[in-house]
N, C-alpha and C positions, 0 to 999 in steps of 0.2 A: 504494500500500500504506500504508495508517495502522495506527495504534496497535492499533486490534480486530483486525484483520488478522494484524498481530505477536503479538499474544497468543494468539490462535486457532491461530496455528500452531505456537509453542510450547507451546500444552497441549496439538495434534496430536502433538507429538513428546513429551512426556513420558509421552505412554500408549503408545508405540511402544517405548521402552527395554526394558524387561521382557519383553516377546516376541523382538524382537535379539538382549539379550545370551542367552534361552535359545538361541537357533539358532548361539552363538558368534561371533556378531560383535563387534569392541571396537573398530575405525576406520571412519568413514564418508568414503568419498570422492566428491565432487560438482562434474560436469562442465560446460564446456560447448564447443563445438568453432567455430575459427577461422574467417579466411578462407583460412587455408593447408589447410583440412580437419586440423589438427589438436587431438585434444581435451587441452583444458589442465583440471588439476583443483587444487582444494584439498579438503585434508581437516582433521578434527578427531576425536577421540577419540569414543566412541560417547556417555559423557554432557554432550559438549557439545552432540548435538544437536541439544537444545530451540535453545541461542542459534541456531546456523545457521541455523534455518528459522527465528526468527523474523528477526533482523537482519542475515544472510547473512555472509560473509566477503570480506574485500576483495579487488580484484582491477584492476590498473590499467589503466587505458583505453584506453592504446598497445597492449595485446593484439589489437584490431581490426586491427593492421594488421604484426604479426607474420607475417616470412615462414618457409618450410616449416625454414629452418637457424636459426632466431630471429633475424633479422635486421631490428630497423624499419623500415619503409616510411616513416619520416617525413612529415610535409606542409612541412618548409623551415622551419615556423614556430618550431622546438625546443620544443614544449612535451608531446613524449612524457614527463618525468615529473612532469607535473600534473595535478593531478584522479584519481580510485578512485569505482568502483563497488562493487556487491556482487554477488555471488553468492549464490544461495537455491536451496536443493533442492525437486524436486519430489517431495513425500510422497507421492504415488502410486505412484512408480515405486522406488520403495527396495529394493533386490534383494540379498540377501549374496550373496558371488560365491565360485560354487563350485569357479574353480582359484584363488581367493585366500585361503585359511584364515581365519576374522579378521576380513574386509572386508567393507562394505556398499559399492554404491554406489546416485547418484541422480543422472540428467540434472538439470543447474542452470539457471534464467532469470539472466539482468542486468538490475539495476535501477539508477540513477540513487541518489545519497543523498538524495536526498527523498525517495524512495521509488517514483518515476515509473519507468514502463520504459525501458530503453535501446533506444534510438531502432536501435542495431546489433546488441542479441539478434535471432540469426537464428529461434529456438526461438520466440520472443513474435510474429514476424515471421509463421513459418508458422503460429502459432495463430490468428492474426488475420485471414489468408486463406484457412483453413479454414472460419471461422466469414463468411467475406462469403460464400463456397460454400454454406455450412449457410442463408444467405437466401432461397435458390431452392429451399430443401425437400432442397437435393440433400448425402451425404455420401461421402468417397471412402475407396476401400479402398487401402491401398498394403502394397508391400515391397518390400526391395532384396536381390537375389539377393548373395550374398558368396564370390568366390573369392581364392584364394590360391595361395602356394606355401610347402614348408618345405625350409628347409636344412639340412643336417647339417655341424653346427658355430658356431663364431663367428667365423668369418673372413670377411671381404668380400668373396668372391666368392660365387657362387650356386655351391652342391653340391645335388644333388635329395638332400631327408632319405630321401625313397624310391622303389626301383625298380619300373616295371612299366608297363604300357603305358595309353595314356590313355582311360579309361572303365573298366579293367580292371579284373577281381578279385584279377590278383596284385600289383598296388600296395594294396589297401586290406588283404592279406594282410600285405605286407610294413607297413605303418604299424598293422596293427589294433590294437595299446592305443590310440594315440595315438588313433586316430581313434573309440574308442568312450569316450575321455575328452570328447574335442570337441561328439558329440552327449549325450552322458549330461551334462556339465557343465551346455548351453545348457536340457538337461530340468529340471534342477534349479533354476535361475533363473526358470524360469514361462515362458522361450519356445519355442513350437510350434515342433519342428522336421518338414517336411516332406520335406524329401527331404537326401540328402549322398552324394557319389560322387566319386571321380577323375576331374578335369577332363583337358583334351589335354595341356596342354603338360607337360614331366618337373617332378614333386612338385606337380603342381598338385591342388587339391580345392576343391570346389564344398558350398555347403548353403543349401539354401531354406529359406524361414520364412514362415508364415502371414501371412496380410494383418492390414492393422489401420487405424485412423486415421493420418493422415498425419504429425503430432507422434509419435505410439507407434510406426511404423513406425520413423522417424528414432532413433529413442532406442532401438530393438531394433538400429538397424545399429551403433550407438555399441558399444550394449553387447555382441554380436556376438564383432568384432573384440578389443576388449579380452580377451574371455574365450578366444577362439583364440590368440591371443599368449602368454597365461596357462599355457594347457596345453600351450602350445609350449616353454614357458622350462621347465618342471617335466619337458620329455623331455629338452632339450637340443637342442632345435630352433630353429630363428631363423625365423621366419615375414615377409613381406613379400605387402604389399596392392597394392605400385605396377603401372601399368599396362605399364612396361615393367622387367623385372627381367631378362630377357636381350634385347639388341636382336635377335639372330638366332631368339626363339621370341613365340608367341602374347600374350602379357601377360594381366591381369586384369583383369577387366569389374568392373564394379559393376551391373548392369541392373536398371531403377527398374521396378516392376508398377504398376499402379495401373487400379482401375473404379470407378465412379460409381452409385451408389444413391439409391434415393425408394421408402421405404413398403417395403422388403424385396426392390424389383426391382432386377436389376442393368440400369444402364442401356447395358453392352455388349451385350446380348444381346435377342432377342427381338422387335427392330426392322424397318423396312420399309425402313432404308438396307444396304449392301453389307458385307458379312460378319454380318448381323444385327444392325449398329449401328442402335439411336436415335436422333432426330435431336440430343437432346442429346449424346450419347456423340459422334455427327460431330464436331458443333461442336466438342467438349472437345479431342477427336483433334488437330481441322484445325485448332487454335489452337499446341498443341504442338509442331506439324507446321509452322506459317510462322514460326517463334519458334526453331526449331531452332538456327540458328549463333550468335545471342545466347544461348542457353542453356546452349552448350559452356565460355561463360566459367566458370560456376560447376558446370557437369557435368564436366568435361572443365580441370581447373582448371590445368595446372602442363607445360611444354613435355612431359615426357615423358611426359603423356598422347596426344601426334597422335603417338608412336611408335608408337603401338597402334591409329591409328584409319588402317588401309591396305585398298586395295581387297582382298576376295575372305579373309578374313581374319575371317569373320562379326562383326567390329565395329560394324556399323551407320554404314559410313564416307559413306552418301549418304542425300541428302535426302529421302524418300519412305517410304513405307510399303508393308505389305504381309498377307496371308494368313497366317501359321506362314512368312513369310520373315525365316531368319535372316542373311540379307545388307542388310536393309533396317533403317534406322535406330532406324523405328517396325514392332514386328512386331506385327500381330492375333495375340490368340492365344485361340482357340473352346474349345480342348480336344475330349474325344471327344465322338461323336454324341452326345445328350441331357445332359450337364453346361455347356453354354453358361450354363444360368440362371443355373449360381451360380461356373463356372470362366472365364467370359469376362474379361478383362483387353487391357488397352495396355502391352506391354514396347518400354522407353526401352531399347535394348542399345548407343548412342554411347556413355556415360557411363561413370567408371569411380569406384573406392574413393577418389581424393585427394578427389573433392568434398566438403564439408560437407553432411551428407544433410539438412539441414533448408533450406540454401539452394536445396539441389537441387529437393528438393519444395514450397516456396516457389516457384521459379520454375515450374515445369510446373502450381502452384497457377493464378500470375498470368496463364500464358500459353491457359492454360484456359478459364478465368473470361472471356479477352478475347475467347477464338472462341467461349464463349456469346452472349456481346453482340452479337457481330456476325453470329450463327448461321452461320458458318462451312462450308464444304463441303470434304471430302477430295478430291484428285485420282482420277483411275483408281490402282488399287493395283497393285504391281508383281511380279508372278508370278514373275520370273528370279534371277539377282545382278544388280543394276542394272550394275555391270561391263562384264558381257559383252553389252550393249545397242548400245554403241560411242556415240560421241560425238553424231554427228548424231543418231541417235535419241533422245538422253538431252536434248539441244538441244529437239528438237519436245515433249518430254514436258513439256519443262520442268524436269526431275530434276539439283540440282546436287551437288558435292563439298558434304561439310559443310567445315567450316576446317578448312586442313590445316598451322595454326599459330596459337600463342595471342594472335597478334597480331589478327590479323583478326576472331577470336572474339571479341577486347576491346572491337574497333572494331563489330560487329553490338551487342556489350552495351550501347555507350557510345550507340547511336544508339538504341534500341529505349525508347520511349514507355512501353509497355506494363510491361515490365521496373524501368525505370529509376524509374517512379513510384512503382510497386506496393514497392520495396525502400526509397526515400525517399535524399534525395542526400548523408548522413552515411554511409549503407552503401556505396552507390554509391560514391562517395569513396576508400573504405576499401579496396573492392575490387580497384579501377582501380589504386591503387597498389602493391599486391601482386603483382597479376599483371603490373603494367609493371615492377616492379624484378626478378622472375624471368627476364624476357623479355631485359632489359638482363644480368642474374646469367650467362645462359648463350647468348648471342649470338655468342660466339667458339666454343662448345664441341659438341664430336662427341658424334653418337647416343650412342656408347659411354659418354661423359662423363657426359649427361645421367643415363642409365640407373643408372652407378654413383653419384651423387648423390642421386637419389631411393629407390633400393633398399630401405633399410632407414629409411625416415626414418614410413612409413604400415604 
């Protein structure tokens, strides 16, 4: 980023005041999201704008490697507080946010004070593996499904904020303001909301969101969740994203969507390979697909996400794929007879909300990318719960457990070529140490434990 750069984008923001502050906003706040999957921000008044976007705001460089309770991850070498970066918003995305009266926000990059990017923006990271995808002609569509729970009150334990049974109409009976705050807010922000309904487990709720670019995708789950939190805090609700918020019930997914495009075709659909796959859409699959327990590292980020990933428990807890199999890791999903052109898609359903959605889709980017090269081929798909196949069977298939702890996930991430390249070994670094010092954080401690530590922290 040079001089023209900066100036360019401070006359972008001083012709954007004027329209802002009609729509009432006077603080702009500008994100960008961890290795712990948390998003950290800073803000400025709305006429400081211009400076933000042209010469960002600081922000120190031990952030990389904050864990989910703010804890340094150190590297031994003590020098967490030397050196600042900046943070810069992206003017694209500048959204007032409709349960926060007042407020804009904007997904942030980091930059180096030269000006150079940070080698550990994950944002810059997936831009950058978007655009080596956009080499082969090819673009991807994503979104990440968003469930939750709300409780009723502030106290630390889980209360369901509402009663009724799971999928039902008399939970969304009993929550209806809240929940037509929820979708009516996200309407007002500019994101497509596609579907919202009462998940299974008690006060759980579900809402889908249209696909997009893989960076706009990421920056619709950011912005998402902030705004559900929002209209959570404005009922008297406390909301929680974690994958296990009661050890004795189902927890929350995060499930990654994503199809592949050239020239307007979708490349899930319409093909000569098994469910109507492409040969590319194969490859993209079967890259995802052998890359899987490396992937848990950053899908799957924090012990108490393997509380949630148990057989038969439609978490996507084994390694395979499948038709509209929601026990399978990787589910096909066609939709009805004739919408395949434009509704076929790959749901990631292992993953959950701790992850950082831009490393997430970064990686399933780089693991993609790697079963194009190698043009790649899926196994037979798996029609049943892989479960109840039994062992020997799952043996001849070849079909394994994904990790069923953050340790060996570390050790798939820490070996994986493909992974480990594609994120560059500053990130790598960064990450390994996060996830080792959580590992070490909660190594004496019970499920129960886990779960009450993560609860209210995503």
């Amino acid at each position: 980023m040079d001089l023209a750069d900066r100036e360019q984008r401070r006359s972008r923001a001083e012709g954007m005041l004027e329209g802002l502050a009609a729509r009432g906003v006077e603080v702009v706040a500008t994100t960008f999201v961890d290795n712990s999957g948390i998003a950290r921000v800073k803000s400025v008044p709305l006429r400081r704008l211009p400076q933000l976007a042209s010469w960002g705001a600081g922000f120190s460089t031990s952030f990389d490697r904050f864990r989910f309770d703010d804890w340094i991850a150190g590297s031994g070498q003590r020098t967490e507080p030397v050196g600042d970066l900046r943070i810069v918003p992206d003017l694209d995305r500048v959204v007032p946010l409709a349960a926060q009266p007042g407020w804009a926000w904007a997904p942030g990059e980091r930059y180096l004070q030269s000006g150079e990017p940070h080698p550990q923006c994950s944002r810059l990271l997936l831009a950058r593996l978007t655009e080596a995808l956009a080499a082969q002609a090819i673009t991807a569509r994503c979104a990440v499904e968003i469930e939750w729970v709300v409780s009723d009150g502030a106290g630390e334990e889980f209360r369901p904020g509402f009663v009724g049974s799971g999928y039902g109409m008399s939970r969304l009976i009993a929550g209806s303001d809240y929940c037509r705050d929820v979708v009516t807010s996200l309407e007002h922000e500019g994101i497509e909301v596609e579907q919202f309904h009462p998940e299974y487990a008690p006060g759980q709720l579900e809402v889908a969101v249209s696909s997009e670019s893989p960076v706009a995708a990421a920056d619709t789950s950011v912005l998402v969740r902030s705004t559900i939190r929002a209209v959570g805090a404005r009922h008297g609700l406390r909301t929680s994203f974690s994958p296990k918020v009661d050890v004795s019930g189902v927890g929350n997914g995060g499930h990654a969507h994503l199809s592949l495009w050239r020239d307007g075709l979708n490349l899930m659909s319409g093909g000569d390979r098994r469910c109507g796959l492409t040969a590319e859409g194969e490859s993209f699959a079967a890259g995802v697909l052998q890359r899987l327990p490396a992937l848990l590292a950053v899908g799957c980020p924090s012990p108490a996400s393997y509380l949630r990933l148990v057989p038969s428990h439609w978490a996507g807890d084994y390694a395979c794929w499948g038709l509209e199999n929601r026990e399978a890791a990787l589910r096909m999903v066609t939709g009805s007879e004739g919408s395949a052109p434009w509704a076929a898609n790959l749901e990631v359903k292992c993953v959950d909300l701790l992850a950082n959605p831009y490393l997430l889709f970064a990686g399933l980017m780089a693991a993609g990318l790697a079963g194009l090269e190698d043009h790649s081929e899926l196994p037979d798909p798996v029609d049943v719960d892989p479960a109840a196949l039994g062992e020997e069977t799952l043996a001849e298939r070849g079909i394994e457990r994904l990790p069923t702890g953050l340790g060996t996930a570390l050790e798939a991430f820490r070996a994986d070529e493909v992974l480990t390249r594609a994120f560059g070994p500053d990130l790598v670094a960064s990450i390994v140490a996060v996830r080792q010092s959580e590992i070490e954080l909660f190594a004496e401690s019970s499920d129960e434990e886990i779960a009450d530590a993560l609860r209210w922290v995503h």
